[in-house]
C-alpha positions, 0 to 999 in steps of 0.5 A: 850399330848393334843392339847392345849399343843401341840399348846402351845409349837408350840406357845413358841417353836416358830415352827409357829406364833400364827397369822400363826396358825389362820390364817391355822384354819381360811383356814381350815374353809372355806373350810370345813364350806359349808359342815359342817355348823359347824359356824354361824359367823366367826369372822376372824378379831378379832381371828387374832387380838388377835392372833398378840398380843400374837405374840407381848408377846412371841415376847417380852420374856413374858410366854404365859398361856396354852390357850393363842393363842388356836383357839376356838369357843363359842356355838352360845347362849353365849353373846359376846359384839358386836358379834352377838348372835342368839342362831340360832333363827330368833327371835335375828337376828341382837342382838348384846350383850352389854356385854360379858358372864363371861366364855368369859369374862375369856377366852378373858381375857386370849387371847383365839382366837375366830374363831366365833359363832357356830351352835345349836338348836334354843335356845338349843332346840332338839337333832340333831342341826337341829331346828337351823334357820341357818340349822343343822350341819353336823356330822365330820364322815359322813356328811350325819348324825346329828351333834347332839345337840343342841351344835352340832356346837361344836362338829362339828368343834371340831370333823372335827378339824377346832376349837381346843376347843369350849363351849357349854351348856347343860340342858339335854344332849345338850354338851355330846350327840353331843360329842358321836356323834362326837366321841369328849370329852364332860364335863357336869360340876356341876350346879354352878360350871360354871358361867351362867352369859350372857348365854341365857337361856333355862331353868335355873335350868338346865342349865350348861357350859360345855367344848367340846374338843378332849381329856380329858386332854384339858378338864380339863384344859379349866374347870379349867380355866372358873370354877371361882365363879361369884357374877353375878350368884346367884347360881355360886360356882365356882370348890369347888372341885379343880383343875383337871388337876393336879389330872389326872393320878392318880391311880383308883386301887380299885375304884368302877365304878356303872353301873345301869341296868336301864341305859342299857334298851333300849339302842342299842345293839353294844352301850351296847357291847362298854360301858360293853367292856369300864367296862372291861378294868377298870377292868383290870386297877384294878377298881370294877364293882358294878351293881346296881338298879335305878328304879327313871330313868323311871321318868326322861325323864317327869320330864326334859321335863315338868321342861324344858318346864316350865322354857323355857315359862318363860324365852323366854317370853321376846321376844316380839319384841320392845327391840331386835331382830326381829319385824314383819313387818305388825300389827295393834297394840301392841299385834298383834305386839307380836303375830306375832313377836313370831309366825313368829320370833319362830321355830317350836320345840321352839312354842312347848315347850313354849306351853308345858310349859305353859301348866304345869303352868297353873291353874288346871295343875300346882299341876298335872305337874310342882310341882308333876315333882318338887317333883320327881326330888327330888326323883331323886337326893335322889337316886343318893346320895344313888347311890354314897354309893355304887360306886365312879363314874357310868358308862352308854352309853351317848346315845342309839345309834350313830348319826341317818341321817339328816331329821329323827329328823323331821320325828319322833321328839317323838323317837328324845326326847329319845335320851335324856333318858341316859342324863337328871338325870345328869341335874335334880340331878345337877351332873357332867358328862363326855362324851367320845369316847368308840368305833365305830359301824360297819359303822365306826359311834362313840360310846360315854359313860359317866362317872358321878359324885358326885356333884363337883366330877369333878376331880374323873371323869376326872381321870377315863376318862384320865385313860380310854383314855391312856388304850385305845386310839385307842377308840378316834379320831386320829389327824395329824401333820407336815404341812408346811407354809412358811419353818415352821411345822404349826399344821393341825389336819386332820380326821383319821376314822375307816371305 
C-alpha cells in the first residue's frame, strides 16, 4: 500500500484528524526546511483550512476521494491565484497568479492540502536546483549533495518525507532526474496528456506535468487524477490511454523490456551494474530482454538544448518589467528599463540560454540550427517508433551517475548538461517515462532507472514499475509509522538510508 492509501485510511478510520495530520507535516517542515530548502513558500494557513474542511466531511458521514486531505506541494512554476509564484527567479518576485493552473485547479477541486511552493532552477533551467534564486535544495540522503533538478524541491520534500506528494514539470529530464537522485518515483507523463494551462513556460514543445511520489502506486493514482483534457491547452488530450491504477499488477510474463546499447555509453559504472541487475530480475518475472541499436541518441542532447533554448528566448521574452514582477530601480528610458530589468531580474544560466536561443533564431543560423535540430527530432521519434516494434517498453538508467556534491554544477556546468543525456529523447519524441529507485551506491547514494513508453502507454510502464518495486522493495525508500499525538497514531514518515 502506498502512502495516499495509507493516509487515506488514517483519514476515514479516524486514527487522526486530517487538521492533526497537517498540522505534523506542517512541524515537520520547519524543522527540516533550514537544512533542506526543499520549500520557497509555506502556505500553513491554507493547507490547515482545507484540512478543517475535510474533517467537517468525514465528520458529517460524507466518503473522502483518495487525495482528499493528502498533504503536497506544487513545483514553484505552477500558478496559484493569490499564491506567490517565482519560478525561483528574481524576475517574479512578488507576482501573484490571478488564476490557478489546471492541474491545481483539479487538486484543490479535490481537497489536496498544499503545504506550499517548492524549490527549482530559475525558470526550470539546470540539473541540480542550484540556479534557483532562493538557493538550491538539498538531497534527503546526504544534504551535502544536489537535490537534482529543476524539480529538485519536490523530490526533496518527497524523499526527506515532509510532502506526501508533489508536482513537477519536465522539459528534459526536470521530474525524473531529481527523482533518481532522491531515490523517490518520478512519472514523466505524455506530452498532452497533462494539461499545461497556468505553468510557466520554459519551453513549450517540451514541456510536460509530472507526478513525484514515494511509490508507483501513489503515482498512478495522482496522474489519473490531474490527466484530464483541457480546452485551455490546445495540445491537451487528457489520458487516451486509460486509467492506470486499475491496470497495476497486471502479469508482464512474456513482455519484451528493450534496452539500447546506446542508452548504456557513458554512463557509471555501478549505474550500469544496478539498471543490467533491475533487467534480470524481470527476467526472473518471466519478461524478454531484447537489446537493440538507437544510434539517433547521439543527436539528442543538440537537438534538446538548441529546440529548448529557442522556445525559451521566445517564451521569457515577456518579462520586461512593466506588467510584473520585478523592475529595476534607476533608468533613463524605456528600453534602459528592459535592459536592466532582465540584466538584473535573469540569473546567470537563464541569460545563457536566452542568448543561446536567440542565437538559433537568428538570420543566417536559423536554417543551420533550429530547423536542422527540428528536422532531426523527427528522426528521433521515427526511431523510437520502430524502437517499440521490437519491445513493449525500454529500459535505461535515468542518469549516469548518482547526485554529484552541491557547487560542482557551477564548477563544471558543460559536464552538468550531460546529466541530461539519458532523459531528453523521451521529451523530444513526446513519450511517457517513469523514473524508479534500482538501487544504492557504495556510499549509500540512490540509483534511478527509467522506464519508457509508447505514446499514452502510461498504464504499460506503471505496470512494469509496480511490478519491479513488489520484486524488489527493498530497492525503494523505506518509510515509518506510529507517532503518537495527543492519545491517537498520527502518521510520520521518517528516513530509512542504506549506508
Amino acid at each position: 500500500m502506498g502512502t495516499i492509501a495509507k493516509i487515506h485510511d488514517m483519514l476515514v478510520s479516524k486514527q487522526c484528524s486530517c487538521a492533526e495530520l497537517t498540522k505534523s507535516y506542517l512541524d515537520e517542515i520547519e524543522k527540516a526546511n533550514s537544512e533542506l530548502n526543499a520549500y520557497v513558500n509555506i502556505t500553513g494557513d491554507e493547507a490547515l483550512k482545507t484540512a478543517q474542511a475535510v474533517d467537517k466531511k468525514i465528520a458529517g458521514g460524507e466518503e473522502i476521494g483518495l487525495l482528499e486531505g493528502v498533504p503536497m506541494t506544487l513545483k514553484d512554476n505552477m500558478s496559484t491565484k493569490g499564491i506567490e509564484t517565482t519560478c525561483c527567479s528574481k524576475i517574479l518576485t512578488g507576482y501573484k497568479p490571478i488564476f490557478d493552473a489546471t492541474v491545481w485547479e483539479i487538486l484543490k477541486g479535490q481537497n489536496a492540502v498544499m503545504l506550499g511552493k517548492t524549490n527549482m532552477d530559475e525558470f526550470a533551467m539546470g540539473s541540480s536546483c542550484e540556479n534557483s534564486y532562493f538557493g538550491g535544495a538539498a538531497n534527503p540522503f546526504n544534504t551535502n549533495h544536489v537535490a537534482g533538478g529543476s524539480s529538485g524541491g519536490v523530490s526533496s520534500a518527497v524523499g526527506g518525507n515532509i510532502a506526501a506528494y508533489g508536482l513537477g514539470s519536465d522539459t528534459g529530464g526536470s521530474i525524473r532526474q531529481p527523482a533518481s537522485f532522491c531515490g523517490v518515483v518520478g512519472l514523466k507523463p505524455t506530452y498532452g496528456s497533462v494539461s499545461r494551462y497556468g505553468l510557466i513556460a520554459y519551453a513549450s514543445s517540451l514541456d510536460q506535468i509530472g507526478p513525484i511520489t514515494k511509490s508507483v502506486e501513489d503515482a498512478s493514482i495522482v496522474f489519473d487524477a490531474i490527466s484530464k483534457q483541457d480546452k485551455r491547452d490546445s495540445t491537451s488530450k487528457g489520458n487516451v490511454g486509460g486509467e492506470t491504477f486499475s491496470k497495476l499488477n497486471n502479469d508482464i510474463k512474456g513482455m519484451k523490456i528493450g534496452i539500447a546499447r546506446e542508452y548504456l555509453d557513458g554512463v557509471r559504472d555501478d549505474v550500469k551494474e544496478a539498471v543490467l541487475a533491475a533487467a534480470e530480475t524481470y527476467k526472473s518475472l518471466g519478461a524478454e530482454i531484447v537489446y537493440f541499436d538507437l544510434p539517433v541518441l547521439k543527436f539528442a542532447l543538440p537537438v534538446y538544448y538548441i529546440i529548448a533554448c529557442a522556445e525559451a528566448s521566445s517564451n521569457l521574452g515577456r518579462y520586461d518589467g512593466i506588467r510584473y514582477g520585478y523592475k529595476t530601480e534607476h533608468y533613463t528610458g524605456t528600453h534602459d528599463m528592459i535592459c536592466r530589468t532582465r540584466s538584473e531580474g535573469f540569473g546567470e544560466e537563464v541569460k545563457r540560454r536566452i542568448l543561446l536561443g536567440t542565437y538559433v533564431l537568428s538570420a543566417g543560423y536559423y536554417d543551420a540550427y533550429y530547423k536542422k535540430a527540428q528536422d532531426l527530432r523527427g528522426t528521433i521519434i521515427s526511431a523510437f517508433n520502430k524502437a517499440f516494434e521490437q519491445c513493449d517498453v525500454i529500459l535505461a538508467p535515468t542518469v549516469p551517475m548518482t547526485a554529484f556534491e552541491k557547487g560542482h554544477a557551477v564548477s563544471d556546468p558543460v559536464e552538468t548538461y550531460l546529466t541530461d543525456i539519458c532523459t531528453v529523447p523521451v521529451n523530444i519524441a513526446g513519450l511517457p517515462g517513469v523514473s524508479i529507485p534500482c538501487g544504492f551506491n557504495a556510499n549509500g547514494m540512490p540509483i534511478g532507472m527509467q522506464l519508457i513508453g509508447k505514446s499514452f502507454g502510461e498504464a504499460t510502464i506503471l505496470n512494469a514499475a509496480y511490478k519491479y518495486q513488489q520484486a524488489a522493495p527493498e530497492k525503494f525508500i523505506d518509510t515509518k509509522w506510529g507517532v503518537k499525538h495527543k492519545n491517537k497514531n498520527i502518521l510520520r514518515l521518517h528516513h530509512s538510508v542504506r549506508r
